[in-house]
C-alpha positions in Angstrom: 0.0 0.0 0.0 2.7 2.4 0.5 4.2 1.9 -2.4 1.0 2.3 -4.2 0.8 5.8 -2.1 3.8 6.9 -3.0 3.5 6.3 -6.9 -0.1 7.7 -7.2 1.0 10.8 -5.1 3.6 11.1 -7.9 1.5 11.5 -10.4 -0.6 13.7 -8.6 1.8 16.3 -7.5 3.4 16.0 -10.9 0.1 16.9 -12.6 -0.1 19.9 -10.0 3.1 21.5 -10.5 2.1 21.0 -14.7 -1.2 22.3 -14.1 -0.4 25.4 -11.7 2.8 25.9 -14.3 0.6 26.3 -16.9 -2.0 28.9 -15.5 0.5 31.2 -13.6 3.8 30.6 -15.2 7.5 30.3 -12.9 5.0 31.5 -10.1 2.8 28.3 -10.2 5.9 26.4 -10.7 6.8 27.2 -6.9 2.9 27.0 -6.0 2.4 23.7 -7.4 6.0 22.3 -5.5 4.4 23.8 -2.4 1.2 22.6 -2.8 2.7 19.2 -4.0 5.0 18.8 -1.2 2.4 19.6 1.5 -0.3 17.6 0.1 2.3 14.6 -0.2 2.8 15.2 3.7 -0.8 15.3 4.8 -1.4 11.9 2.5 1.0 10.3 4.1 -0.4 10.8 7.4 -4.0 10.1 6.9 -3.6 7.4 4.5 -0.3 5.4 5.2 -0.7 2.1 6.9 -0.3 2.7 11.1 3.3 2.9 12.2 4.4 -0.6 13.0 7.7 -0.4 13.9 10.9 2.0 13.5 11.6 1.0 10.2 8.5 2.1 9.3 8.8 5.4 11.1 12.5 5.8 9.7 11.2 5.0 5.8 8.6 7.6 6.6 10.8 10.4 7.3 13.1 9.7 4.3 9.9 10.2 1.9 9.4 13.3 3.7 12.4 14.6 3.2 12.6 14.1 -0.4 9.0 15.5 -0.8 10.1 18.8 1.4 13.4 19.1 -0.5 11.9 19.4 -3.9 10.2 23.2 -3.9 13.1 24.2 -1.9 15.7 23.5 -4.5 13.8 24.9 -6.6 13.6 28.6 -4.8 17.3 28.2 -3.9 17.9 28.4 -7.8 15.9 31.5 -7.8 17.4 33.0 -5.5 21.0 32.2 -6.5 19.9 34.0 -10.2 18.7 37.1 -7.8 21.9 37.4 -6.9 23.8 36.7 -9.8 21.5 39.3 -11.4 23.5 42.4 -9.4 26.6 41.1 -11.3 26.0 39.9 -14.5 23.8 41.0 -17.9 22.3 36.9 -18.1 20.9 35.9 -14.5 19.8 39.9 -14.7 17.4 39.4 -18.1 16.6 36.0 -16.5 15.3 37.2 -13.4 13.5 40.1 -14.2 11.7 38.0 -17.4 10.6 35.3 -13.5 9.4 38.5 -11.8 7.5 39.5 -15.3 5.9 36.1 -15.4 4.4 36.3 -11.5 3.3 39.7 -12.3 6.3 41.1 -10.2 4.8 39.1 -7.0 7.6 36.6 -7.6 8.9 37.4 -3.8 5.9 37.6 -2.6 4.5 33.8 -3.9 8.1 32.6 -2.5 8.0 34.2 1.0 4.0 32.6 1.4 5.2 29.4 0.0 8.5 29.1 2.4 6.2 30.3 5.6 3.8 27.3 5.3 6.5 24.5 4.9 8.3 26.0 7.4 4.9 25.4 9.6 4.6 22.1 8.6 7.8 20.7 10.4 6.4 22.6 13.7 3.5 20.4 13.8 4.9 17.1 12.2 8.6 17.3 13.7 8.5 13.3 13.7 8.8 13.4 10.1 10.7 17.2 9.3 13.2 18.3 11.9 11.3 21.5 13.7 15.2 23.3 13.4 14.8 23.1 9.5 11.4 24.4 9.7 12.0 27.5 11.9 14.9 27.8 9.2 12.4 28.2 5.9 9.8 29.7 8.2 12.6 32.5 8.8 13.6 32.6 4.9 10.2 32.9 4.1 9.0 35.8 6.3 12.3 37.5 4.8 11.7 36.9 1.2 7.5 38.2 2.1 8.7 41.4 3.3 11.3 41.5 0.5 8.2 41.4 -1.7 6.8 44.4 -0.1 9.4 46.7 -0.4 8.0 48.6 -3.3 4.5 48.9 -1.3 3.7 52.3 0.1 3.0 51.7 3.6 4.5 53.3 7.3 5.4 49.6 7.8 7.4 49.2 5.1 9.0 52.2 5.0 10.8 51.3 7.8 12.3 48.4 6.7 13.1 49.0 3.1 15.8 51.1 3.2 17.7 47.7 4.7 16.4 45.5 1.7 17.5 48.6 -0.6 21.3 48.6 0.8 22.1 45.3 1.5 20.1 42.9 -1.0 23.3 41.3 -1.9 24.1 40.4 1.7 20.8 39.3 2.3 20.5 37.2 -0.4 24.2 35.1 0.3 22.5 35.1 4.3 19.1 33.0 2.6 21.2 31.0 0.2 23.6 29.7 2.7 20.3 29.0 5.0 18.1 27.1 2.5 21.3 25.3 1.6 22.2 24.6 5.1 18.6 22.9 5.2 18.5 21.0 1.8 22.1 19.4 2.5 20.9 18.8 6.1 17.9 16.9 4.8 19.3 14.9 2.3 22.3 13.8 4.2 20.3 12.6 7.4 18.4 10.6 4.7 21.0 9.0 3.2 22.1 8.1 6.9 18.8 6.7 7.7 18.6 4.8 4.1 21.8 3.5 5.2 21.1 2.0 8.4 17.7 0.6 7.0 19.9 -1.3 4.4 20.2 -5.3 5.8 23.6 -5.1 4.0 25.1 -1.9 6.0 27.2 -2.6 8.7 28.8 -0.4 11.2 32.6 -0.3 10.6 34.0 -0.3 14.0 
């Protein structure tokens, strides 16, 4: 059965990201990793056979972790062309042709996006480290008020003269995060795949 799971909720949050993709462009793209991700998460929980043992528990939170890892990557990529777009002509026509695509929310979509899989963890830390997810959560709240700093509010004001001047630093300060997370992630995974395999054995 949870094999079964895990191949229809392929398709599934495959035929979200296409769908979302289509209808809103590089925005959906994140949306429909989100959405995807999360959904993955919540039908894995309801669905999933009852936890048996600690294998079970263990293969759980690999899955997870792949599932969570996914959008992630794919902001991290964003972000890293956000950068590059201070320094060079490319990443600069790429970026601002992403932020054309959302409708110049593009900041705004990833900051939303980042907050709620950065909730997640706190309520399902069996399966996503809560460290990870106060991590995103913090990227995400970042990257929404990033996405406000050309709104005319009191609010605002007073923080966008620190988005104006140091962008750059900014930007290095959330990639070096949301790598810190993905890496994390996927090595305690390959850790855990390890010890599940019959054929590892500790070398003492």
């Amino acid at each position: 059965m949870s094999k079964t799971l895990d191949i229809i909720m392929a398709g599934v949050i495959s035929g979200i990201v296409a769908f979302t993709t289509s209808q809103l462009g590089i925005a959906g793209t994140i949306i429909g990793a989100v959405i995807g991700s999360m959904l993955y998460q919540f039908m894995s929980h309801v669905f999933k056979e009852p936890i048996e043992n600690i294998n079970t528990i263990k293969t759980q939170r690999v899955e997870s972790s792949v599932f969570y890892v996914f959008p992630l990557v794919i902001i991290l990529g964003i972000e890293i062309i956000y950068l590059l777009s201070s320094v060079y002509h490319l990443p600069s026509e790429l970026f601002y042709s992403l932020e054309n695509a959302t409708g110049w929310n593009l900041f705004r979509t990833i900051g939303v996006g980042l907050i709620v899989m950065g909730v997640y963890p706190l309520l399902e830390p069996d399966r996503i480290p809560p460290i990870y997810g106060g991590a995103v959560l913090g990227v995400g709240v970042v990257k929404l008020m990033a996405g406000f700093v050309d709104y005319n509010s009191p609010i605002v004001a007073l923080y966008s003269p620190i988005f104006h001047q140091f962008s750059e630093l900014i930007s290095i300060i959330l990639i070096a995060v949301l790598l810190y997370v993905i890496v994390a992630l996927i090595q305690d995974s390959v850790n855990i795949s390890s010890k599940e395999d019959p054929s590892f054995k500790e070398i003492e």
